[in-house]
C-alpha positions in Angstrom: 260.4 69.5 -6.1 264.0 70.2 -4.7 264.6 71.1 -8.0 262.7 69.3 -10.0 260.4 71.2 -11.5 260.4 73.5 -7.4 263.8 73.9 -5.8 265.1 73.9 -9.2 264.3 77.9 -9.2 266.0 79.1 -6.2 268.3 81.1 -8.0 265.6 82.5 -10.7 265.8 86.1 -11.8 268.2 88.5 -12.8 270.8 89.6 -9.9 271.8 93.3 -9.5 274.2 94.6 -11.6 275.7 97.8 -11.1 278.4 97.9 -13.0 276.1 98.2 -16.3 274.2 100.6 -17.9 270.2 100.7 -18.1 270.9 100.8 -21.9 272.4 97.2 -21.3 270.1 95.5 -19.0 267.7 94.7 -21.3 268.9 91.4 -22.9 269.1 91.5 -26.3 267.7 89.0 -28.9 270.9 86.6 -28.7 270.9 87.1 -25.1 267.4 86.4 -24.7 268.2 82.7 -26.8 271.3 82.1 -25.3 269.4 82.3 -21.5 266.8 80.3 -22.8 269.0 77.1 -23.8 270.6 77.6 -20.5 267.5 77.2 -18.5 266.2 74.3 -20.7 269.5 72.8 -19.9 269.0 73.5 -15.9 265.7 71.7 -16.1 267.9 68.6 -18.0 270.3 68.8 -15.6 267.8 68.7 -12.5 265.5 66.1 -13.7 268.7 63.8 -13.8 269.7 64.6 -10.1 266.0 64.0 -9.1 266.3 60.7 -10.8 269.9 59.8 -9.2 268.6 60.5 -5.8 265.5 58.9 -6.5 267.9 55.7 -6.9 270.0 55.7 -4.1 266.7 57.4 -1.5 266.1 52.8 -0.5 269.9 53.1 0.4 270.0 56.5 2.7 266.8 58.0 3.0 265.7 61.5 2.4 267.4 62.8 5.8 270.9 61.7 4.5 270.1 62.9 1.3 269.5 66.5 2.1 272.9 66.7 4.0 274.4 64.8 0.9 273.2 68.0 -1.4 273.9 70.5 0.6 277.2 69.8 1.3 278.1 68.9 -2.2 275.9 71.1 -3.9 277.4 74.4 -1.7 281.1 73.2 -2.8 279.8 73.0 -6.5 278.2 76.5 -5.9 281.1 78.3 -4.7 283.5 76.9 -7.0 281.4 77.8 -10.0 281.1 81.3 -8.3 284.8 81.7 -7.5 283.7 82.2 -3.7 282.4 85.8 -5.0 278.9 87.2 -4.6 278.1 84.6 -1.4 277.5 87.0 1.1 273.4 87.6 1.7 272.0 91.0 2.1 268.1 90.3 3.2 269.7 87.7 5.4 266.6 87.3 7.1 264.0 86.4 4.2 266.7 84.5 2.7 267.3 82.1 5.4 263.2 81.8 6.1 263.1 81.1 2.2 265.5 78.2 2.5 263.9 76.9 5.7 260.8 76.5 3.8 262.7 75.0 0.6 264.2 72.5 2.6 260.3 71.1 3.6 259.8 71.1 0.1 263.3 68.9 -0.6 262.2 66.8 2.4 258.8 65.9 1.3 259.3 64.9 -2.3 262.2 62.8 -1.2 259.5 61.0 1.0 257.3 60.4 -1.4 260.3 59.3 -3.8 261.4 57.1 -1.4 257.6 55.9 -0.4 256.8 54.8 -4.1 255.4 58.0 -6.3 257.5 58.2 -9.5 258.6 60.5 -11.3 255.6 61.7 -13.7 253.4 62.3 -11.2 255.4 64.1 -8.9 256.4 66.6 -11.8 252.6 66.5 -12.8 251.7 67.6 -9.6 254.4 70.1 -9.1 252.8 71.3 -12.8 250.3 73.5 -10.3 253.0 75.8 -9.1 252.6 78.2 -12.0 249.1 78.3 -11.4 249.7 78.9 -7.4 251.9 81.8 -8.2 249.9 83.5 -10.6 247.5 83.9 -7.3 250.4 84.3 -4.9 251.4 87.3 -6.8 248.1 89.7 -6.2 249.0 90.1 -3.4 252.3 89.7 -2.3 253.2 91.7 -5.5 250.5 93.5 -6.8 249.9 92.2 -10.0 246.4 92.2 -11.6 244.6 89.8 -13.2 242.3 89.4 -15.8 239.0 87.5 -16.3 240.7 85.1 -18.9 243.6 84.6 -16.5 241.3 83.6 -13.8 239.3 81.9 -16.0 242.7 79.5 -17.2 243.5 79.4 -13.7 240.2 77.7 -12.9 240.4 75.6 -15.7 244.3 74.5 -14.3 243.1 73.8 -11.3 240.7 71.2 -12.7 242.8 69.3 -14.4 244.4 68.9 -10.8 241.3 67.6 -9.7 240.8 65.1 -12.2 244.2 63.6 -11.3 243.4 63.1 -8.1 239.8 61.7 -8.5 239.0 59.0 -5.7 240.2 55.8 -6.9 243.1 56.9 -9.5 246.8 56.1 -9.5 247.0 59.6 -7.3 244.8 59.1 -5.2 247.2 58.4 -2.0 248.4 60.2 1.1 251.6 61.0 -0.5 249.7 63.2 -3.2 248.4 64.9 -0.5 251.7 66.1 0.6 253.1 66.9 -2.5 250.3 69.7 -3.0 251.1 70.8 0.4 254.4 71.0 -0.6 253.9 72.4 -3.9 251.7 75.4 -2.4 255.2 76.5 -0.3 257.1 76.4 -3.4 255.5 78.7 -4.8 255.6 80.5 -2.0 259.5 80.4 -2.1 259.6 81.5 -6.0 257.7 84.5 -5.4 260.2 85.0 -2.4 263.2 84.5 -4.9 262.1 87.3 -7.6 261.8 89.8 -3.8 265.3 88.5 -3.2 267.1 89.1 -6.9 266.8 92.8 -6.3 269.1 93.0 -3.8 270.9 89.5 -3.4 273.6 87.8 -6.0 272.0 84.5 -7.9 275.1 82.6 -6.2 274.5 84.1 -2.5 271.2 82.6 -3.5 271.6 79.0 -4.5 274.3 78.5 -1.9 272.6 79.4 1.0 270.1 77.6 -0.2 272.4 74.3 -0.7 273.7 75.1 2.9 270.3 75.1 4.8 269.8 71.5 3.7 272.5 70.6 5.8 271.3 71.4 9.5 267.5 70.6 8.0 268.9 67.4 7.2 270.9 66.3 10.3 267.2 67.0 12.4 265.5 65.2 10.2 267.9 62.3 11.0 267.0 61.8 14.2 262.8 60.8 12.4 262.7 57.5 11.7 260.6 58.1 9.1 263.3 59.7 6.8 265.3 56.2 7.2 265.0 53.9 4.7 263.9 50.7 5.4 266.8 48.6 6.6 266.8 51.7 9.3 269.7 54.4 10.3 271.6 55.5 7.4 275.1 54.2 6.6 277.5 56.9 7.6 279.3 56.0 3.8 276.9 54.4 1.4 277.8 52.2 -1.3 280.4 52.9 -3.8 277.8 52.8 -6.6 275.4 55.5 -3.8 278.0 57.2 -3.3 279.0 58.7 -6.7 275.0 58.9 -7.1 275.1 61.5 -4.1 277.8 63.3 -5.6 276.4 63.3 -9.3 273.1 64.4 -7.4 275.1 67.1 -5.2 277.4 68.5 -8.5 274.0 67.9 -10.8 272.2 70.9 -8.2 274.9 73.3 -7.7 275.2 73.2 -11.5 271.7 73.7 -12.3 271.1 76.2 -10.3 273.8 78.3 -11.6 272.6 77.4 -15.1 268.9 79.4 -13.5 271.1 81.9 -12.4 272.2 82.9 -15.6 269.6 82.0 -17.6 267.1 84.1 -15.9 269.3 87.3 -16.0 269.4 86.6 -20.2 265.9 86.2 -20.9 263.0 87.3 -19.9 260.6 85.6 -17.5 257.8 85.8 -20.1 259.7 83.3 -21.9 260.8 81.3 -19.7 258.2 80.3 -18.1 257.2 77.9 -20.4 259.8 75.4 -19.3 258.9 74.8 -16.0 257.0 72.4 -17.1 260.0 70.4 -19.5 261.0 67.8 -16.0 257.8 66.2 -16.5 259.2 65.5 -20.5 262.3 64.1 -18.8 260.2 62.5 -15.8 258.1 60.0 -17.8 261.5 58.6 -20.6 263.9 58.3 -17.2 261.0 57.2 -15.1 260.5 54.1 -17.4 264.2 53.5 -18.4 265.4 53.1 -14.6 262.4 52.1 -13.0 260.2 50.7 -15.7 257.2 53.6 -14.7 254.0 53.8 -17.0 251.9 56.8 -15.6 248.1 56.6 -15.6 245.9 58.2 -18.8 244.4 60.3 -16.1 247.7 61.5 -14.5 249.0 62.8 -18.1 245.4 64.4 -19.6 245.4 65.8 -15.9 248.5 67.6 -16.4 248.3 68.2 -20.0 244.6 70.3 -18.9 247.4 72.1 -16.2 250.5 72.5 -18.5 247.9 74.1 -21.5 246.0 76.7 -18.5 249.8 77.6 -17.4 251.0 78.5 -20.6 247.7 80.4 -21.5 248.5 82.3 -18.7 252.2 83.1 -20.3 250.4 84.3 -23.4 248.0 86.3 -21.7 251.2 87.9 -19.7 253.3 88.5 -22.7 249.9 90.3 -24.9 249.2 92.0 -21.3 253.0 93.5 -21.4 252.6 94.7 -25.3 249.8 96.6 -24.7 251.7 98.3 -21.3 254.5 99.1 -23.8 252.4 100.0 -26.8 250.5 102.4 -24.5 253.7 103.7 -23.3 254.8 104.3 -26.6 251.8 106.4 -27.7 252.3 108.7 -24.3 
């Protein structure tokens, strides 16, 4: 999701930082807690934007929206960052990272705009934990264990069950999504290659900027109109300080990741990817009177319980790393 629970990660991981000591880059306990309640309030944060642009998408469609955010969201970013830390070293898988981002943006914004709510584009989204715990074999090496695949397996059902033929999911649009969902992860396991040599800021702004040219293409496809057709060059009065909540609302949040994931460990933060769809279902039904199916929510309750198996397993797999460690 453009930041829902997806885009919302563009600036994960710790950034470089020379000018401390090894001693000093492992966070300590308040550290750890103090990351943790930043990143829960990222996810806040971005579930809010993804409902503010979820309200205005009738009014300018998700081609205007893109440049909307990127243009507002870079001026939040670099006046959060002080116009320090910007400048991109791996230039290159930075900018295909943010290419591939901006699909993502693009296609929940169309399915936003097209009818899905809320819930059950965070429910689907809930997969991308899963997806990256396979993505990272082999882009990163990691091994996995029989129980991992086993939770994995199990995730990956409860994605089948919401999408059984005939249930509220069972649309074109769902089909996207999961497309869409499979590049996110992608781009996540692109962003932890990136925060070993690239700033969390140079990150999320370039990220904010790509939307921008992304956006003015997409413009010229009717299908990311809304309805009435062309975009308004200006929206409404009451659209337009939902774009620029929605712009600020990114740029924040993404900072907030920033931050948060240079505190506290990944372990434990993982976990929270799953908090939008806690925020999805109350704003869902508050703005747009939303109910999701049984099916959607014991679908992504089966995904949410395989993904954070797979946490434990990670966190009992690191112990024993450092236990053995310890005893050499």
């Amino acid at each position: 999701m453009p930041e829902s629970p997806g885009a919302r990660l563009a600036a994960a991981g710790p950034a470089p930082l020379p000018s401390r000591t090894a001693s000093h880059l492992v966070p300590t306990g308040e550290e750890a807690m103090r990351g943790l309640l930043l990143v829960a309030l990222g996810y806040a944060v971005i579930s809010a934007a993804d409902a503010s642009v979820k309200w205005v998408l009738p009014e300018i469609g998700p081609a205007a929206a893109m440049v909307w955010r990127g243009l507002i969201g870079a001026m939040t970013v670099a006046v959060l960052a002080r116009g320090r830390g910007l400048r991109p070293v791996r230039w290159r898988l930075l900018g295909l990272r943010n290419v591939l981002h901006t699909s993502v943006s693009a296609a929940w914004y169309l399915a936003w705009m097209l009818g899905v709510s809320l819930a059950d584009s965070y429910a689907v989204a809930a997969a991308a934990p899963l997806l990256m715990t396979l993505m990272a074999i082999p882009m990163l090496g990691e091994r996995i264990g029989w129980r991992r695949w086993l939770s994995t397996a199990i995730g990956f059902g409860g994605v089948l069950f919401m999408l059984q033929p005939g249930g509220e999911l069972w649309r074109w649009e769902t089909g996207m999504l999961l497309v869409a969902t499979v590049v996110m992860a992608l781009t996540r396991i692109w962003t932890r290659v990136l925060t070993r040599t690239d700033t969390p800021s140079a990150i999320a702004f370039w990220l904010m900027v790509a939307h921008i040219p992304v956006g003015l293409l997409l413009l010229m496809v009717p299908a990311m109109w809304p309805a009435s057709g062309p975009p308004p060059l200006l929206p409404s009065w009451a659209g337009l300080l939902a774009l620029v909540a929605f712009g600020m609302a990114n740029g924040v949040a993404h900072m907030l990741f920033a931050r948060g994931f240079g505190l506290a460990p990944i372990s434990a933060i993982a976990p929270f990817e799953y908090s939008p769809l806690l925020w999805g279902i109350p704003l869902g039904f508050l703005i747009w009177a939303e109910v999701p199916a049984w099916t959607t929510l014991a679908g992504a309750a089966i995904v949410i319980g395989a993904g954070l198996y797979n946490v434990h397993r990670e966190r009992v797999r690191r112990a024993q790393e450092r236990a053995a460690a310890k005893a050499g």
